[in-house]
VEXMAR-664028 format. One record per residue (C-alpha): z, x, y; residue in three letters. Coordinates in steps of 0.2 Angstrom, whole numbers, m for minus. Each point is the difference from the previous one (the first is absolute). Layout:
# VEXMAR-664028
PT     w     u     v residu
PT     Z     X     Y    ALA
...
***
This chain:
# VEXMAR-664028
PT     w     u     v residu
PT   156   147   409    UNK
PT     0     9   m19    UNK
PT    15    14     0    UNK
PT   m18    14    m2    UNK
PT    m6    m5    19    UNK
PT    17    m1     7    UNK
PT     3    19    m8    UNK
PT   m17     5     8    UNK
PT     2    m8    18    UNK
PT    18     9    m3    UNK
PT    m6    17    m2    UNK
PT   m14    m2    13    UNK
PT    14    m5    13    UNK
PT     8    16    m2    UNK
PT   m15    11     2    UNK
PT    m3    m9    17    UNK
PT    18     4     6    UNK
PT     2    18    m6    UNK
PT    m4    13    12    UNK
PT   m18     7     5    UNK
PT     5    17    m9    UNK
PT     5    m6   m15    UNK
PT   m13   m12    m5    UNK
PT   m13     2   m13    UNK
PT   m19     1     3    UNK
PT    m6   m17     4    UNK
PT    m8    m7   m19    UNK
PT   m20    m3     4    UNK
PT   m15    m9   m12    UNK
PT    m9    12    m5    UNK
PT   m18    m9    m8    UNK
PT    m9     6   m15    UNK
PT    m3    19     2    UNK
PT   m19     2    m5    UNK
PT     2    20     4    UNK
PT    17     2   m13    UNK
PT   m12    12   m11    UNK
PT    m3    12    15    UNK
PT    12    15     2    UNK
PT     3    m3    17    UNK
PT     5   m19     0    UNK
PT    11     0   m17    UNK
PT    18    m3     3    UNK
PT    14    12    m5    UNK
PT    14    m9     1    UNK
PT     5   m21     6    UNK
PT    14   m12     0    UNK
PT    m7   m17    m3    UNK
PT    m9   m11   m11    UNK
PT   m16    m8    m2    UNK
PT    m8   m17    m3    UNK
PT   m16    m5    m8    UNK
PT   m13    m9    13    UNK
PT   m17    m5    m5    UNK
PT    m5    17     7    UNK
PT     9    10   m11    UNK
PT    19     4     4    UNK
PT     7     2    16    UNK
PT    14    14     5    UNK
PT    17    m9    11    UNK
PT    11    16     5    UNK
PT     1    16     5    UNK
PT   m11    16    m5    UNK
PT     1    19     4    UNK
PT   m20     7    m2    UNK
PT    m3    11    m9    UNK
PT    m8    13    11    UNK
PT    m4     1    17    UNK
PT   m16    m7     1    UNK
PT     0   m19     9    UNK
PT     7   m13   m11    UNK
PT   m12   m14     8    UNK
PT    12   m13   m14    UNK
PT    14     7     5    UNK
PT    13    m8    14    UNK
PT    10    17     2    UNK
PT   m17     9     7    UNK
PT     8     8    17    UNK
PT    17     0    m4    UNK
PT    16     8    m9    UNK
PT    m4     0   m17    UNK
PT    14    m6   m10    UNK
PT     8     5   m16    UNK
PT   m10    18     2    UNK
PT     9    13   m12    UNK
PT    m4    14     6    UNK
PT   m12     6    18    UNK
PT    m5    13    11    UNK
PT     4   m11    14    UNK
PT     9   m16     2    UNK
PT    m9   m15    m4    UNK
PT   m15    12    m7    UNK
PT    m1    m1   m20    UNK
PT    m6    16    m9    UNK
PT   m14    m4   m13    UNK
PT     1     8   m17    UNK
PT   m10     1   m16    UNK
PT    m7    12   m13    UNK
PT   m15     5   m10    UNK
PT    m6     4   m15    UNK
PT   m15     8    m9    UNK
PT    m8    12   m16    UNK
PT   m14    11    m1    UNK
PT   m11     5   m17    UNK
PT   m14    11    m4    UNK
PT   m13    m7   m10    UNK
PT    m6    18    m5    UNK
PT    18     4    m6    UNK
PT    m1   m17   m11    UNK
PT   m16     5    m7    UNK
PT     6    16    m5    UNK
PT    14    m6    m7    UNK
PT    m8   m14   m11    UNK
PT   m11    12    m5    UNK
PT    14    11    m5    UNK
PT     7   m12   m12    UNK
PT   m16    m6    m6    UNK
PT     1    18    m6    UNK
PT    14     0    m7    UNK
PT    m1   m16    m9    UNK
PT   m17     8   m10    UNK
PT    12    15    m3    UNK
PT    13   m10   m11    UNK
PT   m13   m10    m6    UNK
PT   m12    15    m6    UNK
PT    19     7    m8    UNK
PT     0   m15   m12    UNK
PT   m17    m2    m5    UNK
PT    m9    19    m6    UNK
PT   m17   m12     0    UNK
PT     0    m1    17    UNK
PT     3    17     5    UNK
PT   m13     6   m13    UNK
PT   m14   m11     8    UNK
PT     4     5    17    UNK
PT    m2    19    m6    UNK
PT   m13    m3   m10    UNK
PT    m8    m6    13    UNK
PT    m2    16    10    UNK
PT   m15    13    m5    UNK
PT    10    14     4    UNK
PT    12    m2   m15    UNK
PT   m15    m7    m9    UNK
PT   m10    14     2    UNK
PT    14    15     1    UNK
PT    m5     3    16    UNK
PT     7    15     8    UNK
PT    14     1    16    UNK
PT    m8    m8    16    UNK
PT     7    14    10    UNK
PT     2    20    m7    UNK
PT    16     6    m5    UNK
PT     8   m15    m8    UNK
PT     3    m4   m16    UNK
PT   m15   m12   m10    UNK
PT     6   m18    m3    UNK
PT    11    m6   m15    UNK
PT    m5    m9   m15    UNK
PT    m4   m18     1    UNK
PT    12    m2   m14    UNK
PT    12    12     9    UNK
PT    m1   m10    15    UNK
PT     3   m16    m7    UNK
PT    17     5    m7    UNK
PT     4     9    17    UNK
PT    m1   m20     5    UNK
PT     6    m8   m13    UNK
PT    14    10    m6    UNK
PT     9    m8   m15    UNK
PT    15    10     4    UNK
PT     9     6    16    UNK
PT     1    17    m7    UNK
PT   m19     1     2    UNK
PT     5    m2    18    UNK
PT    16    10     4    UNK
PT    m7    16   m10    UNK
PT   m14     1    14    UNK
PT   m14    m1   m15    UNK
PT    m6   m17    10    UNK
PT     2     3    16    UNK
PT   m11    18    m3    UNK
PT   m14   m10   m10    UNK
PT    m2   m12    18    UNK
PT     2    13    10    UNK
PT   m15     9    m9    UNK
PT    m8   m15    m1    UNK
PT     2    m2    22    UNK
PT   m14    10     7    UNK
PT   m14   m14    m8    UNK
PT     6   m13     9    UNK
PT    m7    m8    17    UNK
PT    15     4    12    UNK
PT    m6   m12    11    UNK
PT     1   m14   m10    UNK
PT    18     5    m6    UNK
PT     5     3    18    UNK
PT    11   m15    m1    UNK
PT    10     3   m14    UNK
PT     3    17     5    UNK
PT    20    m3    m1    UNK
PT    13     9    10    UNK
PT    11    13    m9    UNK
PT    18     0    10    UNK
PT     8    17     0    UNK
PT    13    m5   m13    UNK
PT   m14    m2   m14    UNK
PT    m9    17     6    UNK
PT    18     9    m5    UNK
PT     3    m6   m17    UNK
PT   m19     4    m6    UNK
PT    m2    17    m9    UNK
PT   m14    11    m1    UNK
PT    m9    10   m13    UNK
PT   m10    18    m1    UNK
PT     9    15     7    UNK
PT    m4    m7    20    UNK
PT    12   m13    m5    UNK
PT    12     6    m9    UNK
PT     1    10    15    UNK
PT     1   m14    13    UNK
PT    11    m9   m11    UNK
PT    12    15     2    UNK
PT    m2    m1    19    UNK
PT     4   m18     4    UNK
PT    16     4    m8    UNK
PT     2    14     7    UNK
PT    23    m3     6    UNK
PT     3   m10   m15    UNK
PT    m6    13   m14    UNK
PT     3    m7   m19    UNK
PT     9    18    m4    UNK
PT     8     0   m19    UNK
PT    17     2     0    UNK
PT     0    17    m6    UNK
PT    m4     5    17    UNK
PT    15    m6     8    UNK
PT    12    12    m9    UNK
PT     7    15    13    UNK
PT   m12    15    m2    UNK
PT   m17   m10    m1    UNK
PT     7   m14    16    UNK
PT    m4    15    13    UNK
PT   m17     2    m7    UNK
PT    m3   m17    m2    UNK
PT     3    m5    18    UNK
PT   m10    14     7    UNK
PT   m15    m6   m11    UNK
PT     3   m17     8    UNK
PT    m2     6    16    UNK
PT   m15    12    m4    UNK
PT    m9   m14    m8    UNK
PT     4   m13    17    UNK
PT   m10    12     9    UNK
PT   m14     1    m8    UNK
PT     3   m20    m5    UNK
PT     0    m6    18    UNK
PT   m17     8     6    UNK
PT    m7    m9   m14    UNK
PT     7   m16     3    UNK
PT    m5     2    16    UNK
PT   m20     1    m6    UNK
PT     1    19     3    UNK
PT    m3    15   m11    UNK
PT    16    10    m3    UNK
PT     5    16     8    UNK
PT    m7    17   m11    UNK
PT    18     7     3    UNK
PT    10   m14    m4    UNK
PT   m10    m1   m17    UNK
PT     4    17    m5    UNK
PT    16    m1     4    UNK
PT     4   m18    m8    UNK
PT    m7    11   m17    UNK
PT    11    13     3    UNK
PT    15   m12     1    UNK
PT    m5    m9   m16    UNK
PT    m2    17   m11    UNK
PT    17     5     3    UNK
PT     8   m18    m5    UNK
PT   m13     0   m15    UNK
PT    10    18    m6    UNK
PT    17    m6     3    UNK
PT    m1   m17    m8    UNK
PT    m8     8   m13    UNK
PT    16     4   m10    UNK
PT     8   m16     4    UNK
PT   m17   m10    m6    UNK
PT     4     9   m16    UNK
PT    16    m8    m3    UNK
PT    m4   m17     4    UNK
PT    m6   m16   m13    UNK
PT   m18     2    m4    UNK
PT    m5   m18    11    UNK
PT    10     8    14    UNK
PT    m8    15    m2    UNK
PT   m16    m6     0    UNK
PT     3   m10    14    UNK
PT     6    17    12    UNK
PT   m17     9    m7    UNK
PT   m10   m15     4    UNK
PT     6    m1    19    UNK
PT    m1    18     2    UNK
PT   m19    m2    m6    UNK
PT    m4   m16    12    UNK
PT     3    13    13    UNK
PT    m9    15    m7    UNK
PT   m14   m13    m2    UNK
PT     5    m4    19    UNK
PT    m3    18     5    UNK
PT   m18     4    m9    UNK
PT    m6   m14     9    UNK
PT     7     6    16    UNK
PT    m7    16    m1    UNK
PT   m17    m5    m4    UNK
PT    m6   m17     6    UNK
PT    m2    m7    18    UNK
PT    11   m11     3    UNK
PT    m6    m7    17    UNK
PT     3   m19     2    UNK
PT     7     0   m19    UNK
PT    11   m14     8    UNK
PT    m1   m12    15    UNK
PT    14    m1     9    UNK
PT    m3   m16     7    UNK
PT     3    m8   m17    UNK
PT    19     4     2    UNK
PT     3   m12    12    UNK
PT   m15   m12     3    UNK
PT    m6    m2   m20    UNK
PT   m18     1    m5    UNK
PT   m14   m11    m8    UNK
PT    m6    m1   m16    UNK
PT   m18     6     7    UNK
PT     8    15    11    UNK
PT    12     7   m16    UNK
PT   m12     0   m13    UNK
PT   m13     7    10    UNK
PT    12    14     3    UNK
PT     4     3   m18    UNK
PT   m17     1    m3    UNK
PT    m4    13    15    UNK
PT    14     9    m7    UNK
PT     0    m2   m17    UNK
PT    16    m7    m5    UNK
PT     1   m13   m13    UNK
PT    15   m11    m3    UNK
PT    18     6   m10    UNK
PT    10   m12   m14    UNK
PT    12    m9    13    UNK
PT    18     6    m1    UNK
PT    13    m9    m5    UNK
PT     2   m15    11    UNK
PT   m17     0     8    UNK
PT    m8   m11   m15    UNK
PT     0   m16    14    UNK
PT    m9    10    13    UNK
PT   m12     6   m14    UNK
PT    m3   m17    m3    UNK
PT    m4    m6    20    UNK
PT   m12    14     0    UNK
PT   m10    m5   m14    UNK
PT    m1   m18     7    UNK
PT    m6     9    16    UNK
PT   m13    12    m9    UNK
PT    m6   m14   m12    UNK
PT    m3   m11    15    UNK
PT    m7    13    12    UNK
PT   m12     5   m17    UNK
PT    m6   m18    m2    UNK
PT    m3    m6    17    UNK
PT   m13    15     4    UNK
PT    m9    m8   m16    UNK
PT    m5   m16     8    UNK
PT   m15     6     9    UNK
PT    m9    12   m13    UNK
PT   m16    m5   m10    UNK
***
Protein backbone atom coordinates (compact mmCIF):
# COMPACT_ATOMS: atom_id res chain seq x y z
CA UNK A 1 0.00 0.00 0.00
CA UNK A 2 1.58 3.56 -1.37
CA UNK A 3 2.32 5.83 1.94
CA UNK A 4 -1.03 8.41 0.18
CA UNK A 5 -3.64 5.42 0.92
CA UNK A 6 -2.12 4.45 4.28
CA UNK A 7 -2.23 8.41 5.30
CA UNK A 8 -5.96 8.31 4.06
CA UNK A 9 -7.22 4.97 5.77
CA UNK A 10 -5.18 6.75 8.78
CA UNK A 11 -7.28 9.83 8.91
CA UNK A 12 -10.48 7.96 8.27
CA UNK A 13 -9.68 5.68 11.25
CA UNK A 14 -9.69 8.48 13.45
CA UNK A 15 -12.84 10.06 12.40
CA UNK A 16 -14.66 6.71 13.00
CA UNK A 17 -13.38 6.59 16.77
CA UNK A 18 -13.84 10.15 17.83
CA UNK A 19 -16.80 10.98 19.62
CA UNK A 20 -20.47 11.48 18.02
CA UNK A 21 -20.07 15.33 19.15
CA UNK A 22 -17.05 16.09 17.64
CA UNK A 23 -17.31 14.69 14.18
CA UNK A 24 -17.66 16.56 10.98
CA UNK A 25 -20.74 16.49 8.74
CA UNK A 26 -20.52 13.27 6.95
CA UNK A 27 -18.73 14.33 3.20
CA UNK A 28 -21.78 13.36 0.42
CA UNK A 29 -21.49 13.31 -3.84
CA UNK A 30 -23.24 15.92 -4.82
CA UNK A 31 -23.89 15.40 -8.90
CA UNK A 32 -23.79 18.11 -11.42
CA UNK A 33 -26.08 20.95 -10.15
CA UNK A 34 -28.27 21.90 -13.43
CA UNK A 35 -30.05 24.77 -10.98
CA UNK A 36 -26.34 26.60 -9.92
CA UNK A 37 -27.55 29.84 -11.84
CA UNK A 38 -30.89 29.99 -9.70
CA UNK A 39 -30.71 32.17 -6.47
CA UNK A 40 -32.13 29.78 -4.47
CA UNK A 41 -29.98 26.64 -5.24
CA UNK A 42 -26.37 28.47 -5.51
CA UNK A 43 -24.03 27.63 -2.73
CA UNK A 44 -22.50 30.21 -0.25
CA UNK A 45 -19.83 28.57 1.16
CA UNK A 46 -18.26 24.41 0.77
CA UNK A 47 -15.42 22.55 1.98
CA UNK A 48 -14.48 20.03 -0.81
CA UNK A 49 -13.50 19.46 -4.10
CA UNK A 50 -14.74 18.52 -7.24
CA UNK A 51 -14.02 16.01 -10.14
CA UNK A 52 -14.88 16.25 -13.88
CA UNK A 53 -17.43 13.33 -15.05
CA UNK A 54 -18.79 13.04 -18.51
CA UNK A 55 -21.71 15.12 -17.06
CA UNK A 56 -20.02 18.01 -16.13
CA UNK A 57 -18.23 18.09 -12.64
CA UNK A 58 -19.33 16.61 -9.59
CA UNK A 59 -19.19 18.13 -5.91
CA UNK A 60 -17.49 15.58 -2.99
CA UNK A 61 -17.93 17.49 0.49
CA UNK A 62 -19.72 19.52 2.54
CA UNK A 63 -21.99 22.77 1.47
CA UNK A 64 -23.95 25.31 3.62
CA UNK A 65 -26.93 26.72 1.12
CA UNK A 66 -27.11 29.65 0.45
CA UNK A 67 -30.69 30.46 1.55
CA UNK A 68 -33.34 28.71 3.05
CA UNK A 69 -34.98 27.49 0.13
CA UNK A 70 -34.69 23.30 -0.41
CA UNK A 71 -31.29 22.49 -1.64
CA UNK A 72 -32.62 19.37 -3.63
CA UNK A 73 -28.30 18.75 -4.46
CA UNK A 74 -27.50 19.25 -1.30
CA UNK A 75 -26.84 16.32 1.63
CA UNK A 76 -27.07 18.82 4.53
CA UNK A 77 -30.90 19.54 3.62
CA UNK A 78 -32.63 18.90 7.15
CA UNK A 79 -29.86 19.36 9.27
CA UNK A 80 -27.20 21.68 11.34
CA UNK A 81 -25.64 23.58 8.92
CA UNK A 82 -22.13 23.74 9.48
CA UNK A 83 -19.52 26.43 9.09
CA UNK A 84 -22.68 29.11 9.40
CA UNK A 85 -20.97 32.52 10.44
CA UNK A 86 -23.54 34.25 11.65
CA UNK A 87 -27.76 33.07 12.23
CA UNK A 88 -30.85 33.98 13.84
CA UNK A 89 -31.03 30.66 15.10
CA UNK A 90 -28.89 27.77 15.36
CA UNK A 91 -28.18 25.88 12.39
CA UNK A 92 -30.52 28.63 10.36
CA UNK A 93 -28.06 30.79 7.91
CA UNK A 94 -29.01 34.35 7.26
CA UNK A 95 -29.09 35.29 3.57
CA UNK A 96 -27.62 38.51 2.53
CA UNK A 97 -27.06 40.59 -0.75
CA UNK A 98 -27.56 44.02 -2.32
CA UNK A 99 -28.80 46.00 -5.13
CA UNK A 100 -28.15 48.40 -7.37
CA UNK A 101 -29.72 50.76 -9.92
CA UNK A 102 -29.80 54.65 -11.91
CA UNK A 103 -32.53 56.60 -13.15
CA UNK A 104 -32.26 59.36 -16.27
CA UNK A 105 -34.86 61.65 -17.90
CA UNK A 106 -34.72 61.73 -21.47
CA UNK A 107 -36.42 65.18 -21.39
CA UNK A 108 -33.56 66.44 -19.13
CA UNK A 109 -30.96 64.99 -21.79
CA UNK A 110 -32.64 66.61 -24.61
CA UNK A 111 -32.61 69.93 -23.04
CA UNK A 112 -29.37 69.65 -22.14
CA UNK A 113 -27.92 68.59 -25.73
CA UNK A 114 -29.84 71.22 -27.01
CA UNK A 115 -28.38 73.60 -24.52
CA UNK A 116 -24.84 72.91 -25.72
CA UNK A 117 -25.78 72.68 -29.18
CA UNK A 118 -26.47 76.46 -28.38
CA UNK A 119 -23.71 77.11 -27.00
CA UNK A 120 -21.41 75.53 -29.50
CA UNK A 121 -23.20 78.06 -32.27
CA UNK A 122 -22.36 80.81 -29.72
CA UNK A 123 -18.55 80.46 -29.80
CA UNK A 124 -18.72 79.52 -33.24
CA UNK A 125 -20.79 82.59 -34.48
CA UNK A 126 -17.91 84.79 -31.98
CA UNK A 127 -15.19 83.69 -34.52
CA UNK A 128 -16.79 83.89 -37.71
CA UNK A 129 -18.72 87.70 -38.18
CA UNK A 130 -20.13 85.84 -41.63
CA UNK A 131 -21.98 83.65 -39.91
CA UNK A 132 -23.69 85.81 -37.58
CA UNK A 133 -24.41 88.46 -40.43
CA UNK A 134 -26.21 85.73 -42.44
CA UNK A 135 -28.33 84.50 -39.53
CA UNK A 136 -29.37 88.39 -38.92
CA UNK A 137 -29.71 89.03 -42.32
CA UNK A 138 -31.89 86.52 -42.52
CA UNK A 139 -34.74 88.11 -40.42
CA UNK A 140 -37.15 90.82 -42.21
CA UNK A 141 -37.57 92.57 -39.08
CA UNK A 142 -33.89 93.92 -39.21
CA UNK A 143 -34.16 93.89 -42.83
CA UNK A 144 -37.01 96.08 -43.07
CA UNK A 145 -36.43 98.19 -39.68
CA UNK A 146 -39.43 96.97 -38.43
CA UNK A 147 -40.52 98.49 -35.34
CA UNK A 148 -40.70 96.68 -31.48
CA UNK A 149 -43.07 93.66 -31.60
CA UNK A 150 -44.49 94.76 -28.18
CA UNK A 151 -45.02 98.74 -27.08
CA UNK A 152 -42.73 100.34 -24.76
CA UNK A 153 -39.49 98.80 -25.71
CA UNK A 154 -36.80 99.87 -27.35
CA UNK A 155 -36.56 99.19 -31.60
CA UNK A 156 -33.87 96.64 -32.51
CA UNK A 157 -30.09 97.34 -33.10
CA UNK A 158 -28.26 97.64 -36.08
CA UNK A 159 -27.35 94.48 -37.98
CA UNK A 160 -23.93 95.85 -38.04
CA UNK A 161 -24.34 96.63 -34.16
CA UNK A 162 -25.48 93.21 -33.47
CA UNK A 163 -22.96 91.42 -35.23
CA UNK A 164 -20.21 93.14 -33.12
CA UNK A 165 -22.41 92.55 -29.99
CA UNK A 166 -21.54 88.62 -31.02
CA UNK A 167 -18.36 88.93 -32.23
CA UNK A 168 -16.68 91.20 -30.04
CA UNK A 169 -12.97 91.50 -30.98
CA UNK A 170 -12.27 92.73 -27.55
CA UNK A 171 -13.41 91.98 -23.96
CA UNK A 172 -13.99 95.48 -23.21
CA UNK A 173 -16.72 95.32 -25.71
CA UNK A 174 -18.16 93.03 -23.11
CA UNK A 175 -17.30 94.17 -19.55
CA UNK A 176 -18.36 97.90 -20.57
CA UNK A 177 -22.07 96.55 -20.90
CA UNK A 178 -22.11 98.11 -24.73
CA UNK A 179 -22.67 94.21 -25.85
CA UNK A 180 -24.52 92.88 -23.45
CA UNK A 181 -27.15 96.09 -24.12
CA UNK A 182 -27.02 95.71 -28.14
CA UNK A 183 -28.35 91.62 -27.27
CA UNK A 184 -30.51 92.64 -24.75
CA UNK A 185 -32.22 95.17 -27.21
CA UNK A 186 -31.95 92.82 -29.72
CA UNK A 187 -34.17 89.93 -27.34
CA UNK A 188 -37.79 90.90 -27.76
CA UNK A 189 -37.55 89.49 -31.73
CA UNK A 190 -36.64 86.35 -31.08
CA UNK A 191 -39.02 83.07 -30.64
CA UNK A 192 -38.69 82.35 -26.85
CA UNK A 193 -39.97 79.08 -27.48
CA UNK A 194 -37.40 78.04 -29.60
CA UNK A 195 -34.57 79.51 -27.26
CA UNK A 196 -36.43 77.83 -24.21
CA UNK A 197 -33.61 75.44 -23.94
CA UNK A 198 -30.67 77.53 -23.82
CA UNK A 199 -32.26 79.85 -21.39
CA UNK A 200 -29.17 79.36 -18.82
CA UNK A 201 -29.39 79.55 -15.10
CA UNK A 202 -27.83 82.73 -13.49
CA UNK A 203 -26.79 81.51 -9.80
CA UNK A 204 -26.98 84.29 -7.15
CA UNK A 205 -23.34 84.97 -7.12
CA UNK A 206 -23.45 86.36 -10.86
CA UNK A 207 -26.62 88.40 -10.21
CA UNK A 208 -24.41 90.41 -7.37
CA UNK A 209 -21.44 91.47 -9.37
CA UNK A 210 -23.62 92.74 -12.41
CA UNK A 211 -24.20 96.67 -12.24
CA UNK A 212 -26.85 98.60 -13.68
CA UNK A 213 -27.31 101.68 -15.59
CA UNK A 214 -30.19 104.78 -15.72
CA UNK A 215 -31.05 106.51 -12.50
CA UNK A 216 -33.44 102.93 -11.44
CA UNK A 217 -30.13 101.32 -11.29
CA UNK A 218 -27.86 103.45 -10.01
CA UNK A 219 -30.27 103.27 -7.36
CA UNK A 220 -30.60 99.45 -7.00
CA UNK A 221 -27.09 99.21 -7.23
CA UNK A 222 -26.90 101.36 -4.03
CA UNK A 223 -29.33 99.06 -2.33
CA UNK A 224 -27.95 95.61 -2.77
CA UNK A 225 -24.93 97.21 -0.98
CA UNK A 226 -26.73 98.83 1.29
CA UNK A 227 -24.18 97.53 4.96
CA UNK A 228 -21.13 97.55 3.08
CA UNK A 229 -21.26 101.26 1.58
CA UNK A 230 -18.01 102.37 -0.60
CA UNK A 231 -17.83 105.78 1.72
CA UNK A 232 -14.47 107.92 0.88
CA UNK A 233 -12.19 108.19 3.47
CA UNK A 234 -12.93 111.71 4.17
CA UNK A 235 -16.03 110.45 5.85
CA UNK A 236 -14.43 108.63 8.52
CA UNK A 237 -12.69 111.52 10.15
CA UNK A 238 -14.64 112.46 13.84
CA UNK A 239 -17.29 115.18 13.09
CA UNK A 240 -18.64 113.73 9.61
CA UNK A 241 -18.39 109.71 11.26
CA UNK A 242 -21.73 110.65 13.38
CA UNK A 243 -23.39 111.73 10.18
CA UNK A 244 -22.16 109.24 8.35
CA UNK A 245 -23.53 106.31 10.33
CA UNK A 246 -26.87 107.82 10.62
CA UNK A 247 -27.10 108.19 6.81
CA UNK A 248 -26.17 104.35 6.70
CA UNK A 249 -28.98 103.62 8.69
CA UNK A 250 -31.44 106.10 6.94
CA UNK A 251 -30.51 104.75 3.74
CA UNK A 252 -30.91 100.69 5.15
CA UNK A 253 -34.52 101.58 5.58
CA UNK A 254 -35.46 102.56 2.76
CA UNK A 255 -32.79 99.91 1.08
CA UNK A 256 -34.50 96.87 2.63
CA UNK A 257 -38.09 97.47 1.40
CA UNK A 258 -36.63 97.75 -1.90
CA UNK A 259 -34.74 94.83 -1.93
CA UNK A 260 -37.49 93.13 -0.62
CA UNK A 261 -39.63 94.11 -4.25
CA UNK A 262 -41.43 96.89 -2.18
CA UNK A 263 -41.70 100.63 -2.59
CA UNK A 264 -39.98 102.50 0.25
CA UNK A 265 -41.51 104.23 3.04
CA UNK A 266 -42.64 108.27 2.25
CA UNK A 267 -41.27 109.04 5.66
CA UNK A 268 -38.31 107.22 5.60
CA UNK A 269 -37.34 108.97 2.10
CA UNK A 270 -37.68 112.39 3.66
CA UNK A 271 -35.94 111.62 6.24
CA UNK A 272 -32.86 109.66 4.43
CA UNK A 273 -32.55 113.41 2.49
CA UNK A 274 -32.74 115.17 5.50
CA UNK A 275 -29.60 113.12 6.89
CA UNK A 276 -27.63 113.43 3.59
CA UNK A 277 -28.05 117.50 3.43
CA UNK A 278 -26.62 117.92 6.74
CA UNK A 279 -23.35 115.45 5.96
CA UNK A 280 -23.33 117.21 2.33
CA UNK A 281 -22.72 120.83 4.60
CA UNK A 282 -20.31 119.47 6.97
CA UNK A 283 -18.01 117.64 4.56
CA UNK A 284 -18.21 120.49 2.59
CA UNK A 285 -15.15 122.27 4.10
CA UNK A 286 -13.19 119.20 4.53
CA UNK A 287 -13.89 118.29 0.60
CA UNK A 288 -12.20 121.64 0.20
CA UNK A 289 -9.05 120.57 1.40
CA UNK A 290 -8.70 117.38 -0.03
CA UNK A 291 -6.68 116.29 -3.54
CA UNK A 292 -8.57 117.15 -6.51
CA UNK A 293 -9.12 112.84 -7.40
CA UNK A 294 -10.11 112.55 -3.93
CA UNK A 295 -12.39 115.31 -4.01
CA UNK A 296 -13.98 114.36 -6.95
CA UNK A 297 -14.33 111.12 -5.62
CA UNK A 298 -16.47 112.39 -2.11
CA UNK A 299 -18.66 114.77 -4.77
CA UNK A 300 -19.23 111.79 -6.87
CA UNK A 301 -20.66 109.51 -4.00
CA UNK A 302 -22.42 112.24 -2.50
CA UNK A 303 -24.19 112.72 -6.08
CA UNK A 304 -24.88 108.72 -6.52
CA UNK A 305 -27.20 109.28 -3.69
CA UNK A 306 -28.71 112.57 -4.73
CA UNK A 307 -29.33 110.65 -7.88
CA UNK A 308 -30.64 107.78 -5.55
CA UNK A 309 -33.18 110.34 -3.99
CA UNK A 310 -34.84 111.94 -7.26
CA UNK A 311 -35.53 108.63 -8.24
CA UNK A 312 -37.00 107.73 -5.00
CA UNK A 313 -39.19 110.41 -4.74
CA UNK A 314 -40.65 110.16 -8.12
CA UNK A 315 -40.82 106.76 -9.76
CA UNK A 316 -42.54 103.59 -8.57
CA UNK A 317 -40.57 101.33 -7.42
CA UNK A 318 -42.85 98.31 -6.98
CA UNK A 319 -41.09 94.91 -7.96
CA UNK A 320 -37.88 97.06 -9.11
CA UNK A 321 -36.25 93.83 -7.61
CA UNK A 322 -37.05 90.12 -7.16
CA UNK A 323 -36.23 88.95 -3.96
CA UNK A 324 -36.14 85.47 -4.94
CA UNK A 325 -32.98 86.12 -7.03
CA UNK A 326 -30.94 86.52 -3.92
CA UNK A 327 -31.04 83.23 -2.96
CA UNK A 328 -32.43 81.04 -5.83
CA UNK A 329 -30.56 82.85 -9.03
CA UNK A 330 -32.55 83.69 -12.08
CA UNK A 331 -32.61 82.79 -15.92
CA UNK A 332 -31.35 84.57 -18.78
CA UNK A 333 -35.32 84.81 -20.09
CA UNK A 334 -36.67 85.97 -16.48
CA UNK A 335 -33.79 88.83 -15.95
CA UNK A 336 -33.69 90.40 -19.16
CA UNK A 337 -37.41 90.39 -19.44
CA UNK A 338 -37.17 92.40 -16.11
CA UNK A 339 -34.72 94.89 -17.35
CA UNK A 340 -36.71 95.53 -20.08
CA UNK A 341 -40.13 95.89 -17.97
CA UNK A 342 -38.25 98.18 -15.96
CA UNK A 343 -35.98 99.80 -18.07
CA UNK A 344 -32.68 99.05 -16.78
CA UNK A 345 -29.82 98.39 -19.05
CA UNK A 346 -26.38 97.00 -18.11
CA UNK A 347 -23.44 99.12 -16.12
CA UNK A 348 -19.38 98.73 -16.99
CA UNK A 349 -18.40 95.69 -14.67
CA UNK A 350 -16.39 96.74 -11.60
CA UNK A 351 -13.36 95.79 -10.93
CA UNK A 352 -13.06 92.17 -10.70
CA UNK A 353 -16.41 91.29 -12.26
CA UNK A 354 -14.68 91.12 -15.94
CA UNK A 355 -15.11 86.89 -15.64
CA UNK A 356 -18.75 87.13 -14.69
CA UNK A 357 -19.27 89.67 -17.64
CA UNK A 358 -17.83 87.34 -19.72
CA UNK A 359 -20.25 83.95 -18.62
CA UNK A 360 -23.15 86.27 -19.33
CA UNK A 361 -22.40 87.16 -22.60
CA UNK A 362 -21.82 83.46 -23.48
CA UNK A 363 -25.37 83.14 -21.97
CA UNK A 364 -27.03 85.98 -23.85
CA UNK A 365 -25.21 85.13 -27.17
CA UNK A 366 -26.49 81.57 -26.76
CA UNK A 367 -29.97 82.39 -25.46
CA UNK A 368 -29.96 85.19 -28.80
CA UNK A 369 -29.02 82.54 -31.23
CA UNK A 370 -31.14 79.66 -30.29
CA UNK A 371 -34.54 81.56 -30.59
CA UNK A 372 -33.10 82.25 -34.28
CA UNK A 373 -33.50 78.59 -35.46
CA UNK A 374 -37.13 78.63 -36.15
CA UNK A 375 -37.63 82.17 -37.97
CA UNK A 376 -38.23 82.46 -41.89
Amino acid sequence: MSARLSLAALGGALILLAPVSAQYPTPALIPPNPLYQHPAYRYQFYLGTTVPTVYGRTFVGVTVPYTRAPQLFSPNMGRPVPYSWWSVAPGVPTPSGYMSGSASSAAALATQRAFQAAQAEALRVRDDPEAAQRIIAAQASYEKAAPSPRPGLPPPPPAQALIQALTPEDDQLITSGQALNTLLQALPTIDTRAAEPANAFLPPQLLQEIRFATPKGELLNLARLSGRLPFPEVFEQEPLRPLKETLERDFAAVALPLLAGKSPDRAAIAQLENTLLRLEQAAAPFIRNLSFDEAAAARRFLNQFHNALRTLKSENLSRLWNPNWNTLGANVADLTQHMLKHQLRFDAAPTGSEPAYLALHRALAAYFLAGQKTRK
